[in-house]
N, C-alpha and C positions, 0 to 999 in steps of 0.2 A: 056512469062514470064516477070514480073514485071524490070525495068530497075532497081530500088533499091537491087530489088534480085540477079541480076547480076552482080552489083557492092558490096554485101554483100559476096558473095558467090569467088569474084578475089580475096577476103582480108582472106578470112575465110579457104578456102581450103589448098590455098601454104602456110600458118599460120599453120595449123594444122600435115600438109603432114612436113613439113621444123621443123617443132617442132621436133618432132617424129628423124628423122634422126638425129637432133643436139644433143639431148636426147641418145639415142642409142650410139653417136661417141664417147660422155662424161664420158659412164656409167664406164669405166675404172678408170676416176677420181672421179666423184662424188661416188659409193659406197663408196671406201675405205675412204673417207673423211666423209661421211655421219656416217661411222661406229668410225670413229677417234671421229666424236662430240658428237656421243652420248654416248661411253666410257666417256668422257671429262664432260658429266653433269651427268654420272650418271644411266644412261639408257640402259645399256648392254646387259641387260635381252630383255628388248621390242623391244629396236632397233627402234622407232618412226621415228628418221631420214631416217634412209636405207631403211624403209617400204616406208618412203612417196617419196622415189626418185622411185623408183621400183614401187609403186600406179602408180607417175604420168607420167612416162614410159608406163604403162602398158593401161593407159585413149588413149596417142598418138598413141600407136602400133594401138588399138582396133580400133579407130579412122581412122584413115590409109587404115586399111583394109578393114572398112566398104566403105569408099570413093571410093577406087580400086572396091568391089563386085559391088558396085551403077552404077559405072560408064560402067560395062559387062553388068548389067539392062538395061541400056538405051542407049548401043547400039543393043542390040538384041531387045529389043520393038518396036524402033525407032520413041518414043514420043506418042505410041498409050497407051492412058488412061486407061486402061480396063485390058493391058498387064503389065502396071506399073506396078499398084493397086498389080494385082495378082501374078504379080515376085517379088515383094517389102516385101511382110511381111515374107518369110521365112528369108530374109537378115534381116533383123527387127529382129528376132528370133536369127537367130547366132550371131547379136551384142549384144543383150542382154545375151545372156548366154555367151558368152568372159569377161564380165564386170563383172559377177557376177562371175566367176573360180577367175577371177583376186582378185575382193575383197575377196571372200573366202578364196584363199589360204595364199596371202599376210598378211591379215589380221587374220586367222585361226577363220574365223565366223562360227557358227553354228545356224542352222534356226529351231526355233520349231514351227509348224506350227499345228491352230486347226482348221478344220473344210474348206479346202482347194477343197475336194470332192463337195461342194457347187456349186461349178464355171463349173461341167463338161456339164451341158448345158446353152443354152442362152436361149432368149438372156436377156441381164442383164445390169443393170443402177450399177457402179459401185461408192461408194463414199468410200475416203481412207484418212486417217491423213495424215498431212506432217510436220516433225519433223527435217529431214535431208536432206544431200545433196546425201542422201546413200541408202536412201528410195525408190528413184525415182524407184529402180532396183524391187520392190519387185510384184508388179504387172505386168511386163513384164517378170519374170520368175516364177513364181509359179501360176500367171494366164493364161496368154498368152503362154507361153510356157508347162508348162505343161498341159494346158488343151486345147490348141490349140485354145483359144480365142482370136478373132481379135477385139484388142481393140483400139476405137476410142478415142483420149485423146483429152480434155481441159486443155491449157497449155498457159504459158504468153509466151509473145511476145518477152521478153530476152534472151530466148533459142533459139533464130535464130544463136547466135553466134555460138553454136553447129551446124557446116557441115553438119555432118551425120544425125541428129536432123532434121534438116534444110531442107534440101533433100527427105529424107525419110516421112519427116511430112507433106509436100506439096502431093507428090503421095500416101498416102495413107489419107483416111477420118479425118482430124484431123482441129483442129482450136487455130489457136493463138492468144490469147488474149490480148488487147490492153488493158489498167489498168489504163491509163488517164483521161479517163471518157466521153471524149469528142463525143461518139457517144456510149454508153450503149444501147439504143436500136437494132442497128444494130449488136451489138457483143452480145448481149440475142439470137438474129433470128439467127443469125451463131451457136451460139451452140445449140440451139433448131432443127437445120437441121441434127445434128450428127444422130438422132437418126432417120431419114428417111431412107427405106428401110432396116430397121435393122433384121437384118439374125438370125437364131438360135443358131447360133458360133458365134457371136457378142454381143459387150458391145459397153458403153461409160464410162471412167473413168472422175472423175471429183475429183477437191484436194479441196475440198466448204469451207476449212477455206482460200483459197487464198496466201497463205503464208506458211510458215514455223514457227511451232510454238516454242514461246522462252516467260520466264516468262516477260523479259521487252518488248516483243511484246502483254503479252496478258493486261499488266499492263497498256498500251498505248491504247488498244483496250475497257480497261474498263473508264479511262477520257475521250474520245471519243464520249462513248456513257452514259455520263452522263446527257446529259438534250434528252434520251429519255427513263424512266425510266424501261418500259416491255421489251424491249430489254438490258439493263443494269442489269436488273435482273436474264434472262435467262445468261447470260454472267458469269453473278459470280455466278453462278453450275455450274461451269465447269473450274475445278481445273488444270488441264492439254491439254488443247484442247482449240484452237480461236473458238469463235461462227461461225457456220455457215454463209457464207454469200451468202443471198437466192435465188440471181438472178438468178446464173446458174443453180443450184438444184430448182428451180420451172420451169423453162423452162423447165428442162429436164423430170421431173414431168407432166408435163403438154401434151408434144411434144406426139405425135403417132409413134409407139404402144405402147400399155402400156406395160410395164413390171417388174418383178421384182427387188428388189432392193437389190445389195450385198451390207454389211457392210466390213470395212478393218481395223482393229485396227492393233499397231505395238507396240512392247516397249524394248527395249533397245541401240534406236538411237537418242536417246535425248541427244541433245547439239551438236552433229556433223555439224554445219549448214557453215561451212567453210575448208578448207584444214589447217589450222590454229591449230583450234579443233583437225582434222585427227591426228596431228602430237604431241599431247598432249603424243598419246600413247595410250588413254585410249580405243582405238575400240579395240586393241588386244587383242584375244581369247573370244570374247563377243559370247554370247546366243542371240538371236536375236527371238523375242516371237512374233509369227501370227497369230493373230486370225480372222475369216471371219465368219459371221451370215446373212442369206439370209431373206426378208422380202417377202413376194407375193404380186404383184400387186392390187389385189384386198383388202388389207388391207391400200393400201395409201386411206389418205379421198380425199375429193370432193373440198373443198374447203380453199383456199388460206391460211386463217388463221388454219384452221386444219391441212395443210402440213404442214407450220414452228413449230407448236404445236409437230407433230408428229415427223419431223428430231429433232427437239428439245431432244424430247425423247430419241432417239434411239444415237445423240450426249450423252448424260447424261449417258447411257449404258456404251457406248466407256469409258466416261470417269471416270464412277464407276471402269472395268473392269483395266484400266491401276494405278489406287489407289491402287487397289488388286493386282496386277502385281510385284508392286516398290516395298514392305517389302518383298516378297518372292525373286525376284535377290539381292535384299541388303545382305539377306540371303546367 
């Protein structure tokens, strides 16, 4: 193991574990105070305060416990790879489904989901919007868990600060992504390996706007890309969604074996991109709309500019889909 990892991993863990406990000793004060302020502005009804003590209670418990099951992983393996791998993702499974009861009930979310049956064989290239911090949850339980797909993710390299993330992401197929730039080739070939030896119950997820989308993010991403005009063009079609950015989604495209490719659109967690937002209020009692459309492999083209032509397309889908989306929940 990496010396930087084990000095990430001294600060991250008793950080997380010591969180949780100080959390828990407090919650005697902090609810009744949490409910004091939000009487105090007005908020009685929603309760945004007592929600987000109770959320982020609920992140450390989850957290905790994922680190405790990790840690009976890798005494019982005892560092053998093969055994990680394959003791690793049901605990992958029960962390995610902890995080999602939690936001569901906290929150009293409700998921309407079209076209989810898509996902019950592999193996599959999967690409998903990213809008929120809340998001992250929707492909690890309605794909992975419910269809028992072992999905390999593309993910930045900031999410090391997450333990269990941390931990978990190393012993199972996954790749963290450096966003510096300073070696883009080698971090193409790293994600282009995900999809080696890929199984019939396997995917690779990938988030191809790169970011979290927000309108003064896409507004930034269009003077950007103002002195390259074909790219600047395809950009403003796309009213609600960052352009694709095609490094990783052509690797993955490209990489063997070929296969099909799920789409993941989402729409009712726009603007959630911080604990900030969380506490607005406004996630409570939300609908939460999933939709997933399957392409076949042998519909991708051949050639380079054909694939960005064609994600292109199927972006512009997503994002006809979430236009028609908005006036119906405004409704």
């Amino acid at each position: 193991m990496p010396r930087s990892a084990l000095l990430r991993r001294a600060l991250t863990v008793p950080a997380v574990t010591l969180g949780f406990v100080l959390a828990a000793a407090l919650l005697p004060v902090t609810l009744p105070l949490a409910f004091v302020f939000d009487v105090l502005r007005g908020a009685a009804r929603t309760r945004p305060s007592l929600r987000l003590v109770a959320f982020l209670t609920s992140l450390l418990f989850t957290e905790t416990v994922g680190l405790a099951q990790l840690f009976v992983v890798w005494v019982r393996c005892l560092g053998r790879r093969d055994a990680l791998e394959r003791t690793t993702w049901p605990v992958q499974r029960r962390f995610v489904a902890m995080h999602l009861f939690f936001a569901r009930t906290i929150y009293r979310l409700r998921f309407e989901l079209d076209g989810d049956e898509l996902a019950r064989t592999g193996p599959l290239l999967v690409l998903i919007r990213h809008a929120s911090i809340v998001d992250t949850l929707i492909p690890g339980a309605f794909l992975a868990n419910r269809h028992r797909l072992e999905l390999r993710y593309v993910l930045k390299k900031e999410l090391l600060v997450d333990p269990c993330l941390d931990i978990a992401g190393h012993w199972l197929p996954n790749h963290f992504v450096s966003r510096d730039g300073v070696d883009s080739t080698k971090e193409i070939e790293a994600v282009r390996a995900l999809k080696r030896d890929l199984a019939p119950n396997q995917g690779v997820l990938l988030y191809p706007e790169g970011t979290r989308f927000s309108p003064t993010k896409r507004q930034r991403t269009l003077e950007r890309l103002k002195d390259d005009p074909a790219a600047l063009e395809r950009a403003g079609r796309l009213a609600h969604l960052l352009p694709i950015r095609p490094g990783g989604a052509l690797a993955l495209l490209d990489a063997a074996p070929a296969c099909d490719v799920l789409f993941v659109g989402h729409a009712g967690l726009e603007g959630f991109s911080s604990f900030r937002d969380i506490w607005s209020g406004q996630l409570v009692g939300r609908t939460i709309s999933v939709r997933f459309w399957r392409e076949p492999a042998a519909s991708i083209p051949a050639t380079t500019a054909e694939r960005i032509a064609w994600l292109q397309q199927h972006w512009e889908r997503l994002d006809t889909w979430l236009a028609n989306t908005a006036p119906r929940r405004a409704a």
